[in-house]
Residue frames relative to the residue before (quaternion, step in Angstrom):
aa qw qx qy qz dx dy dz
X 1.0000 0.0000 0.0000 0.0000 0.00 0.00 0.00
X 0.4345 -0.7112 0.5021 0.2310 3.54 -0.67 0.85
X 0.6586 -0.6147 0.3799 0.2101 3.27 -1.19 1.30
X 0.7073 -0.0295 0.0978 0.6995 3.73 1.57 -1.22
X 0.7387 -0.3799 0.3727 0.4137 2.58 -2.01 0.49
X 0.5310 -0.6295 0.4600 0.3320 3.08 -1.88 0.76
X 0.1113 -0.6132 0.7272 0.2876 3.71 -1.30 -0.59
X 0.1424 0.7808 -0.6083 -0.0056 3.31 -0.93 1.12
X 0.5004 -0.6479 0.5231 0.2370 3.57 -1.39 -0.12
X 0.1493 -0.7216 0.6723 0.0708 3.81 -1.01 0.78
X 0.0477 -0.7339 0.6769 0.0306 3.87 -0.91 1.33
X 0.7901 0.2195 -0.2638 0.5078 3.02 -0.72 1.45
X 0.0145 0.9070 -0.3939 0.1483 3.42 1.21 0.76
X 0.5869 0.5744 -0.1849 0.5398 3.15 1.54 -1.78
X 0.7199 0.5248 -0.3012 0.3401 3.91 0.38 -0.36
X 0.6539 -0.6231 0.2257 0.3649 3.42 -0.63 0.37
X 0.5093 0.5497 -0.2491 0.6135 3.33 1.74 -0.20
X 0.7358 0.4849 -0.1806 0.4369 3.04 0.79 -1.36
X 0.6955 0.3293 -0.3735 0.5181 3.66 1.11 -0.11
X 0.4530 0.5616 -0.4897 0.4895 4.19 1.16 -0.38
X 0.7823 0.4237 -0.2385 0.3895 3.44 -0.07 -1.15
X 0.5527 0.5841 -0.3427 0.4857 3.73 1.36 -0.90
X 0.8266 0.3659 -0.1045 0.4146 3.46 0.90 -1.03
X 0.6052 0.4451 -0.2934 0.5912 3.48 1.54 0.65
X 0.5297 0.3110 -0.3916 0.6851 3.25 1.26 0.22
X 0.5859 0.3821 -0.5094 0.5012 3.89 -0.19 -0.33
X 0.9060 0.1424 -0.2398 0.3185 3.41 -0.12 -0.36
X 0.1094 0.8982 -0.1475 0.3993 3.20 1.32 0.95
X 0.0884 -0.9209 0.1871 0.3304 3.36 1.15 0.91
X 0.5899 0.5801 -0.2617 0.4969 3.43 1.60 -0.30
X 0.7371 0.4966 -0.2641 0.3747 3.49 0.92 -0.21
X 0.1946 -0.8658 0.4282 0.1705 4.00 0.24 1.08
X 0.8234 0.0087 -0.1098 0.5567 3.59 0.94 -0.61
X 0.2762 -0.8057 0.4985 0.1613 3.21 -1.47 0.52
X 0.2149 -0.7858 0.5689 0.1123 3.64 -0.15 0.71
X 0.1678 -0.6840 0.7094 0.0295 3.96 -0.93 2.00
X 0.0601 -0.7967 0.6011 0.0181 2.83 -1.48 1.37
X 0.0807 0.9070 -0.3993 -0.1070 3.47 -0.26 0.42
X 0.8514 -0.1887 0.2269 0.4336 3.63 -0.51 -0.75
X 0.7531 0.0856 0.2055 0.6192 3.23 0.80 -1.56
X 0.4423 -0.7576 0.4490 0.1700 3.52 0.88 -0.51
X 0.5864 0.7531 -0.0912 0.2840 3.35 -0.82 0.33
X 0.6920 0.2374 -0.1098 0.6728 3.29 1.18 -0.61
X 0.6117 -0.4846 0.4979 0.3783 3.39 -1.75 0.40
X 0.5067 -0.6654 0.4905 0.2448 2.66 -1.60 1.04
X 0.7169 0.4763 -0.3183 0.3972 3.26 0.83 0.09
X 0.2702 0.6464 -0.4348 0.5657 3.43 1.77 1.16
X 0.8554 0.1144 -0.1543 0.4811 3.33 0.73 -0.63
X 0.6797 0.3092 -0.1794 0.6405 3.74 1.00 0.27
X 0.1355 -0.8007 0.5826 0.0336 3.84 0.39 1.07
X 0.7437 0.4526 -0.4185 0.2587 3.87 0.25 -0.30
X 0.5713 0.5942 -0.2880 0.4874 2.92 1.89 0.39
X 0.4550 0.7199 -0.4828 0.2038 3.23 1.70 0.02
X 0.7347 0.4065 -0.3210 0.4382 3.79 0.46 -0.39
X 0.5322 0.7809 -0.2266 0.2356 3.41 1.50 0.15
X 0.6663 0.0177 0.2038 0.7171 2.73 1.29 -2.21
X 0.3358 -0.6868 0.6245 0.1598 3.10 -1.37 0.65
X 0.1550 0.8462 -0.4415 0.2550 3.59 1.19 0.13
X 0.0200 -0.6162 0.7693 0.1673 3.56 -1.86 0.10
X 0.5820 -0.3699 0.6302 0.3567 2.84 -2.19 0.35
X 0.1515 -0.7005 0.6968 0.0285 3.11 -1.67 1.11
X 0.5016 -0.7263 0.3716 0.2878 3.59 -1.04 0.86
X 0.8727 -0.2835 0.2877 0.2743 3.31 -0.97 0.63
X 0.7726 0.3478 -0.0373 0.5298 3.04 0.21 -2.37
X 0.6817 0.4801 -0.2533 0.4905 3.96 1.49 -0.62
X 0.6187 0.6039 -0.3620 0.3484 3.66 1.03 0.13
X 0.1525 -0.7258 0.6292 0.2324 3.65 -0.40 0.90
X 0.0048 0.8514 -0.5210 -0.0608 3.66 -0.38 1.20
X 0.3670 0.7431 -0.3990 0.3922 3.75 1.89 0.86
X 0.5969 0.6514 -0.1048 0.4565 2.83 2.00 -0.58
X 0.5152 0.6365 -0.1831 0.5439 3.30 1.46 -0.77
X 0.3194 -0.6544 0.6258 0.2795 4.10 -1.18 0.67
X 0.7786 0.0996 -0.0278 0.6189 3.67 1.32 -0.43
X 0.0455 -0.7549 0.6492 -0.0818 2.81 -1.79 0.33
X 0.4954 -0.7275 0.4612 -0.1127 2.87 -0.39 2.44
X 0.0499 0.8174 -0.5720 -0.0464 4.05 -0.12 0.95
X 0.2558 0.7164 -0.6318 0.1487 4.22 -0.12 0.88
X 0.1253 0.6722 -0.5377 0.4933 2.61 -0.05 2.33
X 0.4229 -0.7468 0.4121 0.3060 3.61 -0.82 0.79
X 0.6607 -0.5447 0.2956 0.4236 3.49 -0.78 0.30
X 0.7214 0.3664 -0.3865 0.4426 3.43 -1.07 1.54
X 0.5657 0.6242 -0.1918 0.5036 3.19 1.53 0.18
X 0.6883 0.4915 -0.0962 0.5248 3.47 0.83 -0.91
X 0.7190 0.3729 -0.2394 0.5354 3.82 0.75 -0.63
X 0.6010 0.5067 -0.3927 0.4773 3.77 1.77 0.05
X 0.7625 0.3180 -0.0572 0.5605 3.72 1.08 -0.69
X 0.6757 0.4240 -0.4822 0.3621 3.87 0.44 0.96
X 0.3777 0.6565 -0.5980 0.2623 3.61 1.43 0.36
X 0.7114 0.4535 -0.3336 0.4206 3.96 0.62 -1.19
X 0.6461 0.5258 -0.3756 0.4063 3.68 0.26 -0.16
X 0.7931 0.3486 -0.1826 0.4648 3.29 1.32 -1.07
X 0.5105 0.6130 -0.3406 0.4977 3.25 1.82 0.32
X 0.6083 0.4051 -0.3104 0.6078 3.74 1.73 -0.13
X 0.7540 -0.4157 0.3924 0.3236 3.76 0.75 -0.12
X 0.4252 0.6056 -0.4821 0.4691 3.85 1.44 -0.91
X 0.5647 -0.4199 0.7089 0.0489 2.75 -2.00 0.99
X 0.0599 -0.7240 0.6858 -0.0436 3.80 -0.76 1.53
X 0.2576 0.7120 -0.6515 0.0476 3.38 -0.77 0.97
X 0.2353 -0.8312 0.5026 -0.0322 3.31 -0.59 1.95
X 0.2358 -0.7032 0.6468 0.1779 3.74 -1.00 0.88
X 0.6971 0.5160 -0.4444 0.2243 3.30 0.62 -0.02
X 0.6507 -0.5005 0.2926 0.4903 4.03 -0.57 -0.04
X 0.5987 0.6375 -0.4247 0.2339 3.95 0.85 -0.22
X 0.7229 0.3071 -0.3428 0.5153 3.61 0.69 0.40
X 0.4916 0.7066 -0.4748 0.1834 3.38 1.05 -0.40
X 0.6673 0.5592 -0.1878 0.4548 3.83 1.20 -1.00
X 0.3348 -0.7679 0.5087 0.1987 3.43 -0.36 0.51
X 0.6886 0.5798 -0.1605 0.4048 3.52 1.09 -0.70
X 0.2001 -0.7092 0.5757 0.3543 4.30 0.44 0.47
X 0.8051 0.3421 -0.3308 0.3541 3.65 -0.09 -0.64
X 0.5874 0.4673 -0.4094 0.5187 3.58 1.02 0.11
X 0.7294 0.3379 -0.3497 0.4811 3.41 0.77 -0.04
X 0.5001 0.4753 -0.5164 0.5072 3.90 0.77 0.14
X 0.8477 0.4326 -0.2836 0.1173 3.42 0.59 -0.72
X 0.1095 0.8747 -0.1290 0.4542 2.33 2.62 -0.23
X 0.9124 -0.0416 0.1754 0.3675 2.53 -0.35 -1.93
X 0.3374 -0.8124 0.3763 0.2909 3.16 1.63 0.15
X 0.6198 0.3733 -0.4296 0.5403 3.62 0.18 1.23
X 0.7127 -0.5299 0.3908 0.2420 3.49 -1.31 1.10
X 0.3793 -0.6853 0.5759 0.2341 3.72 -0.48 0.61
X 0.0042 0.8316 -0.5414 -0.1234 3.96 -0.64 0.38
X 0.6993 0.2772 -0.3745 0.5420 3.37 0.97 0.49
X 0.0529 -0.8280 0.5477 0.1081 3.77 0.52 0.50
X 0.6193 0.5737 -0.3033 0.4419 3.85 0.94 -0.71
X 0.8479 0.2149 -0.2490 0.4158 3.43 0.94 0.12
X 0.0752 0.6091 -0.6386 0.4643 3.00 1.20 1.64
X 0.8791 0.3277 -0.2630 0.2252 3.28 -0.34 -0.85
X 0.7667 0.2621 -0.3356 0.4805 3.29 1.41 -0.11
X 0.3931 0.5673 -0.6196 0.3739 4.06 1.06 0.74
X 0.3034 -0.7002 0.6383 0.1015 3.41 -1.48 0.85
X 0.5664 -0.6229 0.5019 0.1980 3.43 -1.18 1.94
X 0.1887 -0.8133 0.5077 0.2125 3.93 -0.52 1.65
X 0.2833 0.6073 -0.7076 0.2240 3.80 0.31 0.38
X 0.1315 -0.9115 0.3859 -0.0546 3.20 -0.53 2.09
X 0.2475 0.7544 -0.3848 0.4706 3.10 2.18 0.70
X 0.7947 0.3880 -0.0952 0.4570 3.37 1.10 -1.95
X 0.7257 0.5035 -0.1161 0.4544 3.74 1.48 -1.12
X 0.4714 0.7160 -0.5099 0.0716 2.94 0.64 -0.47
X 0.5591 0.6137 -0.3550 0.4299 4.09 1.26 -0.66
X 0.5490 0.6807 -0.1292 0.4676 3.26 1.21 -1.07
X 0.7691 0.4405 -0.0966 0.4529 3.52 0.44 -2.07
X 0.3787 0.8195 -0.2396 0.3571 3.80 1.90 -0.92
X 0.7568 -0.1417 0.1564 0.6187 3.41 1.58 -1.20
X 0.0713 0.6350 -0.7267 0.2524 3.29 0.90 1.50
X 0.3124 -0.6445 0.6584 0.2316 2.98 -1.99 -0.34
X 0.5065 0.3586 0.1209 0.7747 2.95 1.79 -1.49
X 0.1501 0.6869 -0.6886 0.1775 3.59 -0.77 1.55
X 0.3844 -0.7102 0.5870 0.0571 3.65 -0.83 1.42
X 0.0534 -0.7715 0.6079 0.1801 3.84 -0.24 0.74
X 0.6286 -0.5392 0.5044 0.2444 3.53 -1.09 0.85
X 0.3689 -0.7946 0.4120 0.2504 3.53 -1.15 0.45
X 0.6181 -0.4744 0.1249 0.6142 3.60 -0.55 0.93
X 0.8324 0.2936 -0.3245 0.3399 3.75 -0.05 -1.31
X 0.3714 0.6527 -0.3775 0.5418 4.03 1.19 -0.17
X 0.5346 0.4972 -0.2992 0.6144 3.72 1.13 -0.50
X 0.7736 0.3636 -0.3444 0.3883 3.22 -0.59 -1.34
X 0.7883 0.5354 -0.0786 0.2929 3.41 0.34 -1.83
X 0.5255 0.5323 -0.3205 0.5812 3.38 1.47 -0.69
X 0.8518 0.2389 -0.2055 0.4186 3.64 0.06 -1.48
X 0.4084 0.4752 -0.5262 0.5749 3.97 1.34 0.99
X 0.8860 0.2821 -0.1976 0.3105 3.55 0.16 -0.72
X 0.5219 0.7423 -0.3678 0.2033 3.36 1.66 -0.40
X 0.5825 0.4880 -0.3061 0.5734 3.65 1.75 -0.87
X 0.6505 0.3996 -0.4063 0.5020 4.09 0.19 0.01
X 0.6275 0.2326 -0.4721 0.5738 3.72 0.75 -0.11
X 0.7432 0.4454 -0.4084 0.2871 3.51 -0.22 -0.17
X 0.7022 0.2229 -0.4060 0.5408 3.37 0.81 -0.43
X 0.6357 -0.5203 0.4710 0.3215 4.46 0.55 1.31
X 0.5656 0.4612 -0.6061 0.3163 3.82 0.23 0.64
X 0.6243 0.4856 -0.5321 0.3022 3.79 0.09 0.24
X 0.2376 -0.7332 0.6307 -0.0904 2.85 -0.95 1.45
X 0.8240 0.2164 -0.1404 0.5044 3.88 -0.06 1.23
X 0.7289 -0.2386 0.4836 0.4218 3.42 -1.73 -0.65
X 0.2191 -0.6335 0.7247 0.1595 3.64 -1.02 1.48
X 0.1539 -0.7128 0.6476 0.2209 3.64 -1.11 0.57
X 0.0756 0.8715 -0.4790 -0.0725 3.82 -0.57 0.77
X 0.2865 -0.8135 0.5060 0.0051 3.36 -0.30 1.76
X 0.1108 -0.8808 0.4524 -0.0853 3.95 0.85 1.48
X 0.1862 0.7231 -0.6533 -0.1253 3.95 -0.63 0.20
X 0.1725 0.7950 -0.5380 -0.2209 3.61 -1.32 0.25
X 0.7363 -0.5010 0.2561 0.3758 3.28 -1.41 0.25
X 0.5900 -0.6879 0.2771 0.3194 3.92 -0.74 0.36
X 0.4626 0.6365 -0.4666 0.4039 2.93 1.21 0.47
X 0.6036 0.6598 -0.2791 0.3498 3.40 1.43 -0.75
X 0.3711 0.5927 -0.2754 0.6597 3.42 2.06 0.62
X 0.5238 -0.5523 0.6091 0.2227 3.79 0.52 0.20
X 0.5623 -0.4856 0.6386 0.2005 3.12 -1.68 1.24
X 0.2801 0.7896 -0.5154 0.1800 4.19 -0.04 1.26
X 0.2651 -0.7786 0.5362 0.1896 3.65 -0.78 0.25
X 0.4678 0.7581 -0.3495 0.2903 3.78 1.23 0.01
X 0.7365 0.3656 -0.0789 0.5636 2.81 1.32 -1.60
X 0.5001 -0.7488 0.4215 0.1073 3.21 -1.28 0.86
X 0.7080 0.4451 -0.1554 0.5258 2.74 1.47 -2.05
X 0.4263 0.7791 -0.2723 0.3703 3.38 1.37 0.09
X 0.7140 0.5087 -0.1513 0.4567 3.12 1.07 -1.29
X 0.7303 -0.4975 0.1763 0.4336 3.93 -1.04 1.27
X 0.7435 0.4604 -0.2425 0.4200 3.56 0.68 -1.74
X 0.6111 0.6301 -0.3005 0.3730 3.49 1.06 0.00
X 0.7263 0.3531 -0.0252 0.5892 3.01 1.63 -1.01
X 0.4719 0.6065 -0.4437 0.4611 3.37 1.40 0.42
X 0.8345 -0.1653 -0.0728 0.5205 3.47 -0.49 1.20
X 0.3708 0.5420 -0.4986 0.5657 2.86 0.58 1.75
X 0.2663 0.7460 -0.6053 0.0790 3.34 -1.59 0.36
X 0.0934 -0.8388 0.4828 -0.2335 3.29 -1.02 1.72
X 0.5774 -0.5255 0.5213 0.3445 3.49 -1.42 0.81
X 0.0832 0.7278 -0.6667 -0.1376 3.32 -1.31 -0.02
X 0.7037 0.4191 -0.1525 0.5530 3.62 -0.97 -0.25
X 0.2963 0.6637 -0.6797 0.0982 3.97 0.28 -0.26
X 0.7573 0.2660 -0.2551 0.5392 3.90 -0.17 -0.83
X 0.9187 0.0846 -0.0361 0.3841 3.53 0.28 0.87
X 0.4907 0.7295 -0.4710 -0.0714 3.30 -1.09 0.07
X 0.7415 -0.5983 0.0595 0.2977 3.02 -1.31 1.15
X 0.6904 0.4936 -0.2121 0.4845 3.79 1.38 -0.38
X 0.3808 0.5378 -0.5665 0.4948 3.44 1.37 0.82
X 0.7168 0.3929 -0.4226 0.3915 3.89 -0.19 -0.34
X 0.6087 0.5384 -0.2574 0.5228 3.60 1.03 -0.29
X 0.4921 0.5507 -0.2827 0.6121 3.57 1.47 -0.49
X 0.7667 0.4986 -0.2122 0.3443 3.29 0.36 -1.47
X 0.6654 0.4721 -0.2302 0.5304 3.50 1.30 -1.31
X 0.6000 0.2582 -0.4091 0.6371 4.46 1.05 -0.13
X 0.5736 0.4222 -0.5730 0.4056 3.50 -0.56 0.33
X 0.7260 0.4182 -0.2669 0.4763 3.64 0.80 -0.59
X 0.4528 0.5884 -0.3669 0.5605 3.53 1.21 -1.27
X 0.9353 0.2588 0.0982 0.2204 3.24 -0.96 -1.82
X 0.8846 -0.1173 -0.1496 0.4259 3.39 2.00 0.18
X 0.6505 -0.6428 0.1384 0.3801 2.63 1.58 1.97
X 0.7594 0.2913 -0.2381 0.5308 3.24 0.69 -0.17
X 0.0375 -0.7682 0.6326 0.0914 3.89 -1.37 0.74
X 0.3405 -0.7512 0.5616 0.0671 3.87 -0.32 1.57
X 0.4159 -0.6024 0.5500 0.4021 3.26 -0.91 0.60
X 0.0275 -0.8151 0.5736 0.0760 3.85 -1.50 0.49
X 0.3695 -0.7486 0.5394 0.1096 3.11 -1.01 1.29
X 0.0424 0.8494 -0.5257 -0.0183 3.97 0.60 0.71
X 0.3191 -0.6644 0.6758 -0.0004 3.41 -1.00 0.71
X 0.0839 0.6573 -0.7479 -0.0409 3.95 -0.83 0.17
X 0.1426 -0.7164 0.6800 -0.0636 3.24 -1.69 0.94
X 0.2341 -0.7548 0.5950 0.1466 3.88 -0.30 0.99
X 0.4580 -0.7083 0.5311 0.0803 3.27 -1.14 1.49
X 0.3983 -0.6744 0.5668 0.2554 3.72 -1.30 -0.18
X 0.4773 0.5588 -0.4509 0.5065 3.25 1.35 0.62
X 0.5612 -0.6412 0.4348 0.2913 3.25 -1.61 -0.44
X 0.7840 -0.1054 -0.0899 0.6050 3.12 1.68 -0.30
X 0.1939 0.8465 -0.4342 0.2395 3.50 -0.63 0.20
X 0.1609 0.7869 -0.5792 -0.1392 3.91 -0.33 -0.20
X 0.1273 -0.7672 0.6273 0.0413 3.81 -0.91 0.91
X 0.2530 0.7625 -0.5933 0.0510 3.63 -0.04 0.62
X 0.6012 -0.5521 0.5746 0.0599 3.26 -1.53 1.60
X 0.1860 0.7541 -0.6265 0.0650 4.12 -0.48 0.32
X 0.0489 -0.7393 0.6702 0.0447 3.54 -0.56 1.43
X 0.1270 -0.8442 0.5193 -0.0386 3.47 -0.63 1.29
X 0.2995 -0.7331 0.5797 0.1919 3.68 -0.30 1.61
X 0.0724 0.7946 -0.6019 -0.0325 3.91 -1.61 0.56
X 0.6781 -0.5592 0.3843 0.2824 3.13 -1.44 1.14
X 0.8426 -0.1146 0.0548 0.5233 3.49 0.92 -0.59
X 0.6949 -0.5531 0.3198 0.3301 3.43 -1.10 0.46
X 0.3645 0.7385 -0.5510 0.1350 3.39 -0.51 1.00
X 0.5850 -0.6095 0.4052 0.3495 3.62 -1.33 0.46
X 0.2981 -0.8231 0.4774 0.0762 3.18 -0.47 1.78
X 0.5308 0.4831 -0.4008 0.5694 3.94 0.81 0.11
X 0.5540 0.4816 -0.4381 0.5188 3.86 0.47 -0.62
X 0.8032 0.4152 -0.2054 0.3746 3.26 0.31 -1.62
X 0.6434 0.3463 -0.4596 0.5049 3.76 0.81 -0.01
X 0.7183 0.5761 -0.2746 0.2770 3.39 0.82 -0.66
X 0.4211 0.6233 -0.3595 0.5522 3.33 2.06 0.21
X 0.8639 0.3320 -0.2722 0.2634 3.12 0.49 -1.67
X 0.7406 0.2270 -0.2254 0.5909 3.60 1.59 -0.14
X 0.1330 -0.7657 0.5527 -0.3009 2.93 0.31 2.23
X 0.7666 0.1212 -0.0280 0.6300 3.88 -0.63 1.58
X 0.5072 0.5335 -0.5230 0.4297 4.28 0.70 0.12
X 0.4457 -0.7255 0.4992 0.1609 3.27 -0.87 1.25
X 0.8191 0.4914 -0.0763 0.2860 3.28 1.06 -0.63
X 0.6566 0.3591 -0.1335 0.6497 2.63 1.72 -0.84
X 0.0135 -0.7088 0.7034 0.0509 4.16 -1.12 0.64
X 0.3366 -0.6751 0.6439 0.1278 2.64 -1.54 0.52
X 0.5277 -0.7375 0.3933 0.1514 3.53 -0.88 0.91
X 0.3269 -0.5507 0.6005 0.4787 3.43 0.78 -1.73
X 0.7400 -0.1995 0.3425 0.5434 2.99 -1.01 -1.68
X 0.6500 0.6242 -0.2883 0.3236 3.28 0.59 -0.43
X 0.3855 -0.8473 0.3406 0.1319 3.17 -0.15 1.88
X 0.4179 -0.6879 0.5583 0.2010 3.67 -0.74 1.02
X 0.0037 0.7856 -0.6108 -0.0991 3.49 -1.59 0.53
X 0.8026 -0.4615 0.1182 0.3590 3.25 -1.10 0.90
X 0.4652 0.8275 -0.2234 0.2214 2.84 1.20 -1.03
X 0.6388 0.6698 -0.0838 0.3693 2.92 1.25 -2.15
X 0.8291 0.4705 0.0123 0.3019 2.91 0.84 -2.01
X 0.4355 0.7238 -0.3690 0.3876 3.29 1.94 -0.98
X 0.8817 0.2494 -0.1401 0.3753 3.56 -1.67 0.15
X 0.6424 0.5092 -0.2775 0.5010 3.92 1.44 -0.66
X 0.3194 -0.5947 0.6699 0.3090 4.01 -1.27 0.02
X 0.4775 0.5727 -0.5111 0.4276 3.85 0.31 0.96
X 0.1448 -0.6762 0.7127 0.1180 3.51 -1.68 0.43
X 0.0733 -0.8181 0.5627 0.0931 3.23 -1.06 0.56
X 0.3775 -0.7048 0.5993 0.0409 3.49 -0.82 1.37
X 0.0610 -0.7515 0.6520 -0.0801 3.40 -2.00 1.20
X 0.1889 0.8553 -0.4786 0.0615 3.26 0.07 0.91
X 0.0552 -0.8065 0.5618 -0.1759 3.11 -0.94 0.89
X 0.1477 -0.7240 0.5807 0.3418 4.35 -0.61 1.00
X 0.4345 -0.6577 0.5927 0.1653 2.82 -1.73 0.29
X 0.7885 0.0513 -0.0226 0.6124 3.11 1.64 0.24
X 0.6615 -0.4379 0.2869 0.5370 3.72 -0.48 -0.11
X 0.7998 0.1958 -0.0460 0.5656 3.90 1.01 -0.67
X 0.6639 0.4344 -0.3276 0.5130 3.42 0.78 0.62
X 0.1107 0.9079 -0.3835 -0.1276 3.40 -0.87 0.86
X 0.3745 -0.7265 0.4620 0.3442 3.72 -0.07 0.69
X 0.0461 0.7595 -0.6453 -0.0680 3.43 -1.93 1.06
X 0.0685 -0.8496 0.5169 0.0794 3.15 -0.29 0.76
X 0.1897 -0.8186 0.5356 -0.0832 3.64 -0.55 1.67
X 0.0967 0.6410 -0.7574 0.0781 3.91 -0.76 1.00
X 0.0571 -0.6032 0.7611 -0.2316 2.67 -2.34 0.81
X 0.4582 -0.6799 0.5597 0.1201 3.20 -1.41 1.06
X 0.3115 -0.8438 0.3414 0.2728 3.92 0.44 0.89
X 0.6695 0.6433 -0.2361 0.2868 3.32 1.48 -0.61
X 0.7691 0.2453 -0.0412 0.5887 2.64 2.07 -1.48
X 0.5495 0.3466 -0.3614 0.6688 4.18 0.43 -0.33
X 0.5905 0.5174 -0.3659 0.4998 4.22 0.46 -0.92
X 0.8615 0.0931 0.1277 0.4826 3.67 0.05 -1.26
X 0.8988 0.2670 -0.1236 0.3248 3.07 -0.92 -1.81
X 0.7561 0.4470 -0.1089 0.4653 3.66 1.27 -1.16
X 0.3998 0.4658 -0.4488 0.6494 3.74 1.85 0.49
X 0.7004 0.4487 -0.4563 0.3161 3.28 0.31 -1.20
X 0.5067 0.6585 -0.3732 0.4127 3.83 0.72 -0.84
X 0.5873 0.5985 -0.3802 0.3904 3.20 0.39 -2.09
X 0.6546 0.6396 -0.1281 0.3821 3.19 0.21 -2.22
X 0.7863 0.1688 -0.1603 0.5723 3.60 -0.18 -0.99
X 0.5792 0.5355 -0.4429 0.4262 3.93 0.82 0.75
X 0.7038 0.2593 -0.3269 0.5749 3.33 1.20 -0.84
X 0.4755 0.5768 -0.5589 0.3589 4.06 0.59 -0.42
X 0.7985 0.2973 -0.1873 0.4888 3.82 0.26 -1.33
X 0.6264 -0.5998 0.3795 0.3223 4.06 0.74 0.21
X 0.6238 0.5982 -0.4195 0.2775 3.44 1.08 -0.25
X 0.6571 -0.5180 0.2709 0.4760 4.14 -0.59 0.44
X 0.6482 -0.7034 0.2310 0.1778 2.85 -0.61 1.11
X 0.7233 0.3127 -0.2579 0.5590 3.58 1.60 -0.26
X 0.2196 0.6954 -0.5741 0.3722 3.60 1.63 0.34
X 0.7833 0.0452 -0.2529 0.5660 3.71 -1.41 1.95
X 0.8258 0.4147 -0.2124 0.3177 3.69 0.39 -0.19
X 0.4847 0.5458 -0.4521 0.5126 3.62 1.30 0.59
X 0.7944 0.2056 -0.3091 0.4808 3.29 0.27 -0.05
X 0.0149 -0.8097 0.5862 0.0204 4.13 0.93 0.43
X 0.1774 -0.7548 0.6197 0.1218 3.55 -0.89 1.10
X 0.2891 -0.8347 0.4306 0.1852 3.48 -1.18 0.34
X 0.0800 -0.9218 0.2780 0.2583 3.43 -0.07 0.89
């Protein structure tokens, strides 16, 4: 248990992650200062994170102006290629690196260039950042230094499928029919088809020949339950703003009750419930750091999961927390019962 409150830092504050997570640690009972980081720096923090308008009186501070050696942590919501350039000096003073972004999350350098198609520049600390899925890590996460948060749908799908690979009953091709909300695209101006009026009554594949949180899927199923199923993953972009709804059609060797069986292996998780049969809807899940799981066969050898989540927070901002709760000792839902949304 730390001696004092923490002082930590948020890169990439401005972003939609970057402000959820900015605003659960600011209000956070273990955490005394926050440090906004953005791009350029400069503006109130409450230009880019309004539920803080009556809060802080803060600015974003640049980057190149942040003494983040100084910091017990450091919070990386940042897009991929960005993070693996700026955590050698923090972890060279001892800070606590917990990254939301995808650059430590792979263990492999050439699976992640290819991934992500850009050159890894710290390759040496692949091997020692620990994967935060904080259901499965938490022994692990105890004395990370370097903690990799999982990506929103890599959530969902891991902690639906980790108890069927572990207790050896998949038997085949997971099929995973995934939708999330558009926010799960980062706070961006590039993309058009991106943008709300575009996606209002609308709804599309994306990623078909790929996507980037299947190899990260592939590596916890093995990690966390000995077993890695081939998976056919689909993503599907939603007309909401946030939200993940992923569909898992799970082949098995033999007939067994697939709610029992999740409901053993995450037995006492605050976060995570299991349903039965009874399908969950987004609704539920919005604004909360929880996932909720439905399972149900659809036959003697086929089982249905149905996984939701809030992408910002159980997805991102509200693991990261988890994470920097069990790393520093403090209870594990301390900043996260009341999760605000911004």
């Amino acid at each position: 248990m730390p001696s004092k409150p923490l002082k930590v830092a948020v890169i990439g504050a401005a972003g939609y992650t970057g402000a959820e997570l900015a605003c659960l640690l600011f209000f956070h009972p273990a955490v005394e200062e926050v440090v906004f980081i953005s791009r350029s720096g400069g503006d109130a923090v409450e230009t880019k994170i309004p539920a803080l308008r009556s809060h802080s009186k803060s600015h974003f501070i640049a980057l190149a102006d942040a003494d983040l050696t100084s910091c017990d942590a450091v919070f990386c919501a940042t897009p991929p290629a960005v993070a693996m350039n700026i955590v050698q000096a923090p972890l060279s003073s001892g800070t606590v690196v917990i990254d939301l972004s995808p650059d430590f999350r792979l263990r492999e350098t050439a699976l992640y260039e290819r991934w992500y198609g850009v050159k890894h520049t710290a390759p040496e600390l692949l091997s020692q950042a620990v994967y935060g899925l904080s259901e499965a890590a938490r022994e692990k996460i105890r004395s990370a230094q370097l903690i990799a948060c999982p990506g929103c749908f890599a959530t969902a799908v891991e902690l639906a499928l980790i108890p069927f690979a572990a207790a050896g009953v998949i038997d085949g091709q997971v099929i995973i029919d995934a939708k999330s909300g558009v926010s799960g695209a980062g706070r961006r101006t590039d993309r058009a088809d991106l943008l709300f009026a575009e996606q209002a009554e609308n709804f599309k594949a994306y990623a078909v020949d790929g996507h980037r949180h299947q190899p990260e899927m592939e590596q916890a199923l093995e990690d966390f339950g000995g077993q890695s199923p081939p998976l056919l993953f689909i993503p599907h972009l939603l007309p909401t703003v946030r939200g993940i709804y992923a569909s898992l059609y799970v082949p098995l060797k033999d007939t067994i009750d697939p709610a029992s069986l999740l409901s053993e292996h995450w037995q006492d998780e605050r976060f995570l419930e299991v349903l039965g049969e009874t399908p969950p809807q987004l609704a539920h899940v919005i604004g909360g750091n929880r996932v909720q799981i439905a399972a149900r066969l659809l036959n003697e050898k086929t089982a249905l999961l149905i996984a939701t989540l809030d992408n910002l927070i159980k997805g991102a901002a509200g693991q990261a927390v988890q994470n920097m709760n069990i790393r520093f000792g403090f209870s594990e839902a301390d900043g996260l019962t009341g999760a605000l949304s911004v």
